[in-house]
N, CA and C of each residue as an Amber inpcrd file, in Angstrom:
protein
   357
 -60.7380000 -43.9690000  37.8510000 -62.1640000 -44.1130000  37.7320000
 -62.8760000 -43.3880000  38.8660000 -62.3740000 -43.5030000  40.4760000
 -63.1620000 -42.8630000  41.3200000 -63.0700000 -41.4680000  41.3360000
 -62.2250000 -41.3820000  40.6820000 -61.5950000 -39.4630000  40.5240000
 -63.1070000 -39.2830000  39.2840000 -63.6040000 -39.6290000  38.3460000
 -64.4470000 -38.9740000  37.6780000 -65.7240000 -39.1390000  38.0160000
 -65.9010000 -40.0290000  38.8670000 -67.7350000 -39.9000000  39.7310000
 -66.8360000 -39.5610000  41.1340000 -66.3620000 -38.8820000  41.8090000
 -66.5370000 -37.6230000  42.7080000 -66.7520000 -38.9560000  44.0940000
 -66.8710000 -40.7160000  44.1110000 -67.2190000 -41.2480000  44.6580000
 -65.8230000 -41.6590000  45.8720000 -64.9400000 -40.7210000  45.4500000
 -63.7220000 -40.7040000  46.4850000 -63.7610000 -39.6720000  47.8090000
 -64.6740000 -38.7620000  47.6320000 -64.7320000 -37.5210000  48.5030000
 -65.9380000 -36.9560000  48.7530000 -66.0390000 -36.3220000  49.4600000
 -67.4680000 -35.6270000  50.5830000 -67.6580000 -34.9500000  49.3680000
 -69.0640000 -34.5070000  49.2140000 -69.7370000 -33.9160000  48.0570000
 -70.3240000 -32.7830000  48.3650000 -70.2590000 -31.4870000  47.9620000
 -71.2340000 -30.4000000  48.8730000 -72.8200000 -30.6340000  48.2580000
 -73.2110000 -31.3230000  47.3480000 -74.1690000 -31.3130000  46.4340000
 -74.9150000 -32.1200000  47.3340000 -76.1820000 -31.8520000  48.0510000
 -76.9720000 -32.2170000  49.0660000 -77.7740000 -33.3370000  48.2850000
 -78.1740000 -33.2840000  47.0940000 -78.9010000 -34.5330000  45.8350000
 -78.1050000 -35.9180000  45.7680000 -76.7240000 -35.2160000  46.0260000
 -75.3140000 -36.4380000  46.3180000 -75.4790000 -36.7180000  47.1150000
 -75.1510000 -38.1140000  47.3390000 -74.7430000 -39.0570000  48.5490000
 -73.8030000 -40.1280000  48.2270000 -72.5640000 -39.8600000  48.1390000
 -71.5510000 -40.6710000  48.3370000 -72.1120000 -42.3960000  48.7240000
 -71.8500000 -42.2360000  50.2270000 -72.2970000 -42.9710000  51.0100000
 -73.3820000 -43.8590000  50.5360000 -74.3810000 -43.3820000  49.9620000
 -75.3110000 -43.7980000  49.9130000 -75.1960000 -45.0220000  48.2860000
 -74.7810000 -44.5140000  47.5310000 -74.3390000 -44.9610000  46.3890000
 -73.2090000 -46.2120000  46.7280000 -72.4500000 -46.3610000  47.4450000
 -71.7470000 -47.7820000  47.7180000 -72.5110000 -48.3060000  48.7390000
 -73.2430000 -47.8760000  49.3960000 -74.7670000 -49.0170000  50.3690000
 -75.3590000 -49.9370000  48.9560000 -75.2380000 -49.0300000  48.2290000
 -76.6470000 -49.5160000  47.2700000 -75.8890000 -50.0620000  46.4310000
 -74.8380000 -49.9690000  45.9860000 -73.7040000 -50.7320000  45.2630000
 -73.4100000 -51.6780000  45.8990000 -73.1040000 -52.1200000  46.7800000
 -72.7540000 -53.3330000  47.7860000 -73.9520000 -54.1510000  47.8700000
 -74.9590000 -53.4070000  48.4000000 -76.0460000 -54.0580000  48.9530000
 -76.6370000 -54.7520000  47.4870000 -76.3120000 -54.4480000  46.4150000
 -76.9070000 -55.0260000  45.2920000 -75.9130000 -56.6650000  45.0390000
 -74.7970000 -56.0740000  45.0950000 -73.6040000 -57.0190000  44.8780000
 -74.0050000 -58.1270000  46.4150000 -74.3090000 -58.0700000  47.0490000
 -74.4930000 -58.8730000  47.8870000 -75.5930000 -59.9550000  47.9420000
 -76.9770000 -59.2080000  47.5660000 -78.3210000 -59.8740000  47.4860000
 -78.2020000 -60.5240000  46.4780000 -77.1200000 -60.2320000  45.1990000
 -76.8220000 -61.3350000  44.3760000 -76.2920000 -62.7720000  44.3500000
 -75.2350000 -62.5340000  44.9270000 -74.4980000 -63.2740000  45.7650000
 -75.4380000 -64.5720000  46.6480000 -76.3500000 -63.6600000  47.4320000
 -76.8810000 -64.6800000  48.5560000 -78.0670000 -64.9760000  47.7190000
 -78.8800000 -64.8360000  46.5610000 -79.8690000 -65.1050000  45.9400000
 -79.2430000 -66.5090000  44.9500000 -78.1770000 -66.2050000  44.5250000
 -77.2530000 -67.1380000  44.0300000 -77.0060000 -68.4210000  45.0090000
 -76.6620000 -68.1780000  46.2760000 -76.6180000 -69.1400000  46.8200000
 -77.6840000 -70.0170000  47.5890000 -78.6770000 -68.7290000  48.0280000
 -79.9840000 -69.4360000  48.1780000 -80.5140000 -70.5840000  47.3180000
 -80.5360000 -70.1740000  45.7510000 -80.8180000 -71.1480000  44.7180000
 -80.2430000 -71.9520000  44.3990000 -79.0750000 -72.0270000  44.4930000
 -77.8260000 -73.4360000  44.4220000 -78.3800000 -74.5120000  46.0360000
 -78.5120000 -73.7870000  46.7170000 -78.4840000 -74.8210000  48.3290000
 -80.0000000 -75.1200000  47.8900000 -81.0060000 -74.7470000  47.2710000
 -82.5720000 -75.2060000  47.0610000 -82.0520000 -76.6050000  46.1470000
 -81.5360000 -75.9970000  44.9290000 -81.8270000 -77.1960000  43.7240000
 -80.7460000 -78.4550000  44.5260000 -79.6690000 -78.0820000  45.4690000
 -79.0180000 -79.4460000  45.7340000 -80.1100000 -80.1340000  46.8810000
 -80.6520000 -79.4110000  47.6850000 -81.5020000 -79.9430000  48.8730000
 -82.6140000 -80.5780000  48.1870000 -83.0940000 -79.9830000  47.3470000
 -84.5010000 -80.1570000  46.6750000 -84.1520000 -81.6990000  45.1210000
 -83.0130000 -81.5400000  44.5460000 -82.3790000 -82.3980000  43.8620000
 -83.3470000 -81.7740000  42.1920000 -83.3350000 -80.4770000  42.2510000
 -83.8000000 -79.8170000  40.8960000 -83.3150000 -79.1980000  40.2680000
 -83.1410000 -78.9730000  39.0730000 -82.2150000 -77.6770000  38.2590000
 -83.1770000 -76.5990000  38.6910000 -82.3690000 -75.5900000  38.6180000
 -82.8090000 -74.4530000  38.3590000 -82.5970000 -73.6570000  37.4110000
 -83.0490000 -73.2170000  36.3190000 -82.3750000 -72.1810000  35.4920000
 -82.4580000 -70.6600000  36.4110000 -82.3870000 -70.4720000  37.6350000
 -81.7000000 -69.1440000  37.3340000 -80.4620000 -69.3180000  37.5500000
 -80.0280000 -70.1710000  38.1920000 -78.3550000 -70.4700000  38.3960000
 -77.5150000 -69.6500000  37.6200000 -76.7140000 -69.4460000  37.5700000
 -75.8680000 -68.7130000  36.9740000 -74.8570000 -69.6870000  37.0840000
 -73.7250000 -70.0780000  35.2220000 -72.8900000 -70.4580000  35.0560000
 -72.2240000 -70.1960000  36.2190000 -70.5480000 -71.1830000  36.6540000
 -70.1320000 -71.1560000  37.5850000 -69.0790000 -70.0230000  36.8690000
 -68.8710000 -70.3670000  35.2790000 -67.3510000 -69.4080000  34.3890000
 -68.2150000 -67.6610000  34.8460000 -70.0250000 -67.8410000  34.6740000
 -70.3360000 -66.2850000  34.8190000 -69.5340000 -65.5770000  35.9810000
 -69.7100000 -66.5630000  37.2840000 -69.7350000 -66.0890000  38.8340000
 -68.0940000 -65.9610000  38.9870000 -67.7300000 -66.5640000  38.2190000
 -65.9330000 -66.4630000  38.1290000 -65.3300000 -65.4340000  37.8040000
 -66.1290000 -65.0080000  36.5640000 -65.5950000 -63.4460000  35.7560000
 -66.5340000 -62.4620000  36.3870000 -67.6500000 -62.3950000  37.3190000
 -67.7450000 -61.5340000  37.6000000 -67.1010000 -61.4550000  39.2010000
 -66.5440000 -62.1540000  39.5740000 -65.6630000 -62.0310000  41.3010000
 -64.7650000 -61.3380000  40.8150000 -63.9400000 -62.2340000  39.3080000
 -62.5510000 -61.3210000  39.2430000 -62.9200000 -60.1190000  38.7800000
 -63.6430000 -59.6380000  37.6840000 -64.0830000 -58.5390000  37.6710000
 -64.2680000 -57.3630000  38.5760000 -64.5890000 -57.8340000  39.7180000
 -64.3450000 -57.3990000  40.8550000 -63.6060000 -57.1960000  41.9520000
 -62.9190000 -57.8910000  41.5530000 -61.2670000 -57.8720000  42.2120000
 -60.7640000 -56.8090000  41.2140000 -60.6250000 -57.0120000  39.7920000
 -59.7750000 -55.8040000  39.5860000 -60.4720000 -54.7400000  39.6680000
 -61.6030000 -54.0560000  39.7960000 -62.1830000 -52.9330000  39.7790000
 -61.5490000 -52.2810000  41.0770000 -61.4400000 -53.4300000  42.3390000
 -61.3830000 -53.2490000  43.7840000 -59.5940000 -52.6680000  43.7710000
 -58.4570000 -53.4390000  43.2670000 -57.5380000 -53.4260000  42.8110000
 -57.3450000 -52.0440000  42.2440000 -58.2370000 -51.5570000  41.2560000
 -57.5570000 -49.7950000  40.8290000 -58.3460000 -49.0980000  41.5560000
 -59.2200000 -48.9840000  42.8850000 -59.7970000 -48.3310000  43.8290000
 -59.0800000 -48.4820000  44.6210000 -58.4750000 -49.1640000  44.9260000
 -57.7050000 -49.3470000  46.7170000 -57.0380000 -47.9770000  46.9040000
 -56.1420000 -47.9470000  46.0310000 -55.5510000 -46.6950000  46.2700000
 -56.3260000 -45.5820000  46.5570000 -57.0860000 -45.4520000  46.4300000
 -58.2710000 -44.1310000  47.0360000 -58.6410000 -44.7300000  48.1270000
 -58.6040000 -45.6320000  48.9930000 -59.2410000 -46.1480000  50.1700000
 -60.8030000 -46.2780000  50.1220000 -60.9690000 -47.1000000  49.0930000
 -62.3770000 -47.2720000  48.7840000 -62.6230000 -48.6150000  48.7380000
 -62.0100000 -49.5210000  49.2600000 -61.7740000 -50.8260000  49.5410000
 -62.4990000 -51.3440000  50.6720000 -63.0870000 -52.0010000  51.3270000
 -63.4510000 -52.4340000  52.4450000 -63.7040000 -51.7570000  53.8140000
 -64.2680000 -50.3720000  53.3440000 -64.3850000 -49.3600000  53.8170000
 -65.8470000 -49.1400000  53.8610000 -66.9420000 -48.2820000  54.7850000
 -68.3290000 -47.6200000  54.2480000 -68.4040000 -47.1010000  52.9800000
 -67.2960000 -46.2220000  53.3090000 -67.2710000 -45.4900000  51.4110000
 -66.0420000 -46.2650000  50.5540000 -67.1190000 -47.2140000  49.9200000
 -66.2350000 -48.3030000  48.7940000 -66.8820000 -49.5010000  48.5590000
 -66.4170000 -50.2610000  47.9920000 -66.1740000 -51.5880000  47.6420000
 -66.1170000 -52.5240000  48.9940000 -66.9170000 -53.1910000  49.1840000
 -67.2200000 -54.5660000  50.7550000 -66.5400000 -55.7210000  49.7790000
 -65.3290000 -55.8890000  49.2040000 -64.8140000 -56.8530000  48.6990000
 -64.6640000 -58.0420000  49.4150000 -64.3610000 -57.8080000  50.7960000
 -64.1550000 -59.2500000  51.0790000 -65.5060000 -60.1940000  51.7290000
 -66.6920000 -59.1420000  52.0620000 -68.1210000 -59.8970000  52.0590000
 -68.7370000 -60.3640000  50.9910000 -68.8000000 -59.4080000  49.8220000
 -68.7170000 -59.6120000  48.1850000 -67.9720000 -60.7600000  47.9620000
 -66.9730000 -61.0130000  47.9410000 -66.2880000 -62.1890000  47.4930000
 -66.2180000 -63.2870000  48.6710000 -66.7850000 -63.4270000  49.7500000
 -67.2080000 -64.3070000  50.4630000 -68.3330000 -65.8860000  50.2380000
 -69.0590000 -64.1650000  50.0800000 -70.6420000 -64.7740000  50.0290000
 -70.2840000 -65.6280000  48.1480000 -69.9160000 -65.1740000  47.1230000
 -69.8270000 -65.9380000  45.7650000 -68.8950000 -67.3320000  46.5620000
 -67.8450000 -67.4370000  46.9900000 -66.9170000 -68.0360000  47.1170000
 -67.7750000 -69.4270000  48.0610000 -68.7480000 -68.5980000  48.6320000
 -69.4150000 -69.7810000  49.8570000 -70.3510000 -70.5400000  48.3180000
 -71.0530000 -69.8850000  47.3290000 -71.9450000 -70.4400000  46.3230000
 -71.4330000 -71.5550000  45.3740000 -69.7740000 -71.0290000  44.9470000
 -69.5480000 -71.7830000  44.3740000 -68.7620000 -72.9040000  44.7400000
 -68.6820000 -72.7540000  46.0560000 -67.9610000 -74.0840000  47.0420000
 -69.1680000 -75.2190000  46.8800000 -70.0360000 -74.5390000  46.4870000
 -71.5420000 -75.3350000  46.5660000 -71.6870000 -76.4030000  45.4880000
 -71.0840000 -75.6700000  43.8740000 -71.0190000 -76.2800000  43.0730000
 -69.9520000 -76.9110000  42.0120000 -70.6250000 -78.0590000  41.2240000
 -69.2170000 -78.8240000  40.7380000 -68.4560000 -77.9080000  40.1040000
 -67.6960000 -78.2530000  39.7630000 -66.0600000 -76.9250000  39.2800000
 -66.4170000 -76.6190000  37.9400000 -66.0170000 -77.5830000  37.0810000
 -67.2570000 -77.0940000  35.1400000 -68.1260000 -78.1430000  35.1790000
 -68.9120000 -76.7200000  35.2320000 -69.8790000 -76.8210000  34.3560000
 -70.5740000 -75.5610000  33.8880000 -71.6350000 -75.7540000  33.0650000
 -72.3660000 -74.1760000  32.4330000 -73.5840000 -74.7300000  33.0050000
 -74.3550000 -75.5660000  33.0630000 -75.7850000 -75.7410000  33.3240000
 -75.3380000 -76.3630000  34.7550000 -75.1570000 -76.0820000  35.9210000
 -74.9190000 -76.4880000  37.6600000 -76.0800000 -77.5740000  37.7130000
 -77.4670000 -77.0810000  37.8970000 -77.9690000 -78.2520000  38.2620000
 -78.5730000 -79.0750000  37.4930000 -78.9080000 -79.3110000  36.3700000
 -78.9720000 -80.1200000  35.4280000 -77.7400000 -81.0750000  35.7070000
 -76.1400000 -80.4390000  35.3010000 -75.6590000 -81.6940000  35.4780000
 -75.4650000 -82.1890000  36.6370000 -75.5810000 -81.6610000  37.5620000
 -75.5620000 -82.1620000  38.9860000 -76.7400000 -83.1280000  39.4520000
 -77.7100000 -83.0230000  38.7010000 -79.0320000 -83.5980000  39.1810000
 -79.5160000 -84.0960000  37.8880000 -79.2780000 -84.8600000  36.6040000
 -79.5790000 -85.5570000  35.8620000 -81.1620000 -86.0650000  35.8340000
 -80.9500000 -86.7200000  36.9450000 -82.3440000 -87.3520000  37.2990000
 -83.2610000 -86.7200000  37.4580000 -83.3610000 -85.3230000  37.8640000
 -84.4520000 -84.3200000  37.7570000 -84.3790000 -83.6310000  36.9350000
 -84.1290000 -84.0800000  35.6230000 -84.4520000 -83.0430000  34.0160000
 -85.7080000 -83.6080000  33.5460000 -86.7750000 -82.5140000  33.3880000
 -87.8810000 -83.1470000  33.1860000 -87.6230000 -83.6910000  31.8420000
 -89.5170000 -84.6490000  32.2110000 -89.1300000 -85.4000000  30.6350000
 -88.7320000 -87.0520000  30.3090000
């Protein structure tokens, strides 16, 4: 996969930026992560559902998802590197969210917080 976006090696194409493309790849994968957990630590502090929560099965398949993507990149040294994949801050920051919440469920704070379903 990194062999056909060119995202393994220095680019002479000055419009390219390597580098710049796993900042912004990471940095997306991250603000998710901590937006995720921001909103899980609100609705338990606050004792509210939230619907943006995200299923805990979503945050599951998309870590491993990310493990194997990270898994057929390593070998290019695109792993936990500037140029690559921040897998183990990436899978930190989910791992700190869903330490947060009960193990199944699909709706987190609803069933966690019963008592605050309006109505």
């Amino acid at each position: 996969m990194a062999n056909l976006t060119g995202l393994h090696q220095d680019e002479q194409n000055p419009q390219f930026e390597p580098l710049q493309v796993w900042r912004d790849f990471n940095t997306c994968w991250l603000a998710l992560g901590q937006k995720q957990k921001d909103l899980t630590q609100d609705a338990i502090r606050y004792r509210i559902p939230d619907s943006n929560l995200l299923p805990v099965m979503t945050i599951q398949a998309m870590v491993d998802e990310l493990i194997r993507l990270c898994d057929s990149i390593e070998q290019h040294g695109l792993v936990d590197y500037d140029r690559g994949v921040w897998e183990e801050e990436i899978t930190n920051v989910f791992s700190q969210c869903l330490d947060l919440l009960p193990p199944d469920n699909s709706n987190q704070a609803e069933q966690a917080y019963p008592s605050a379903r309006p109505g």
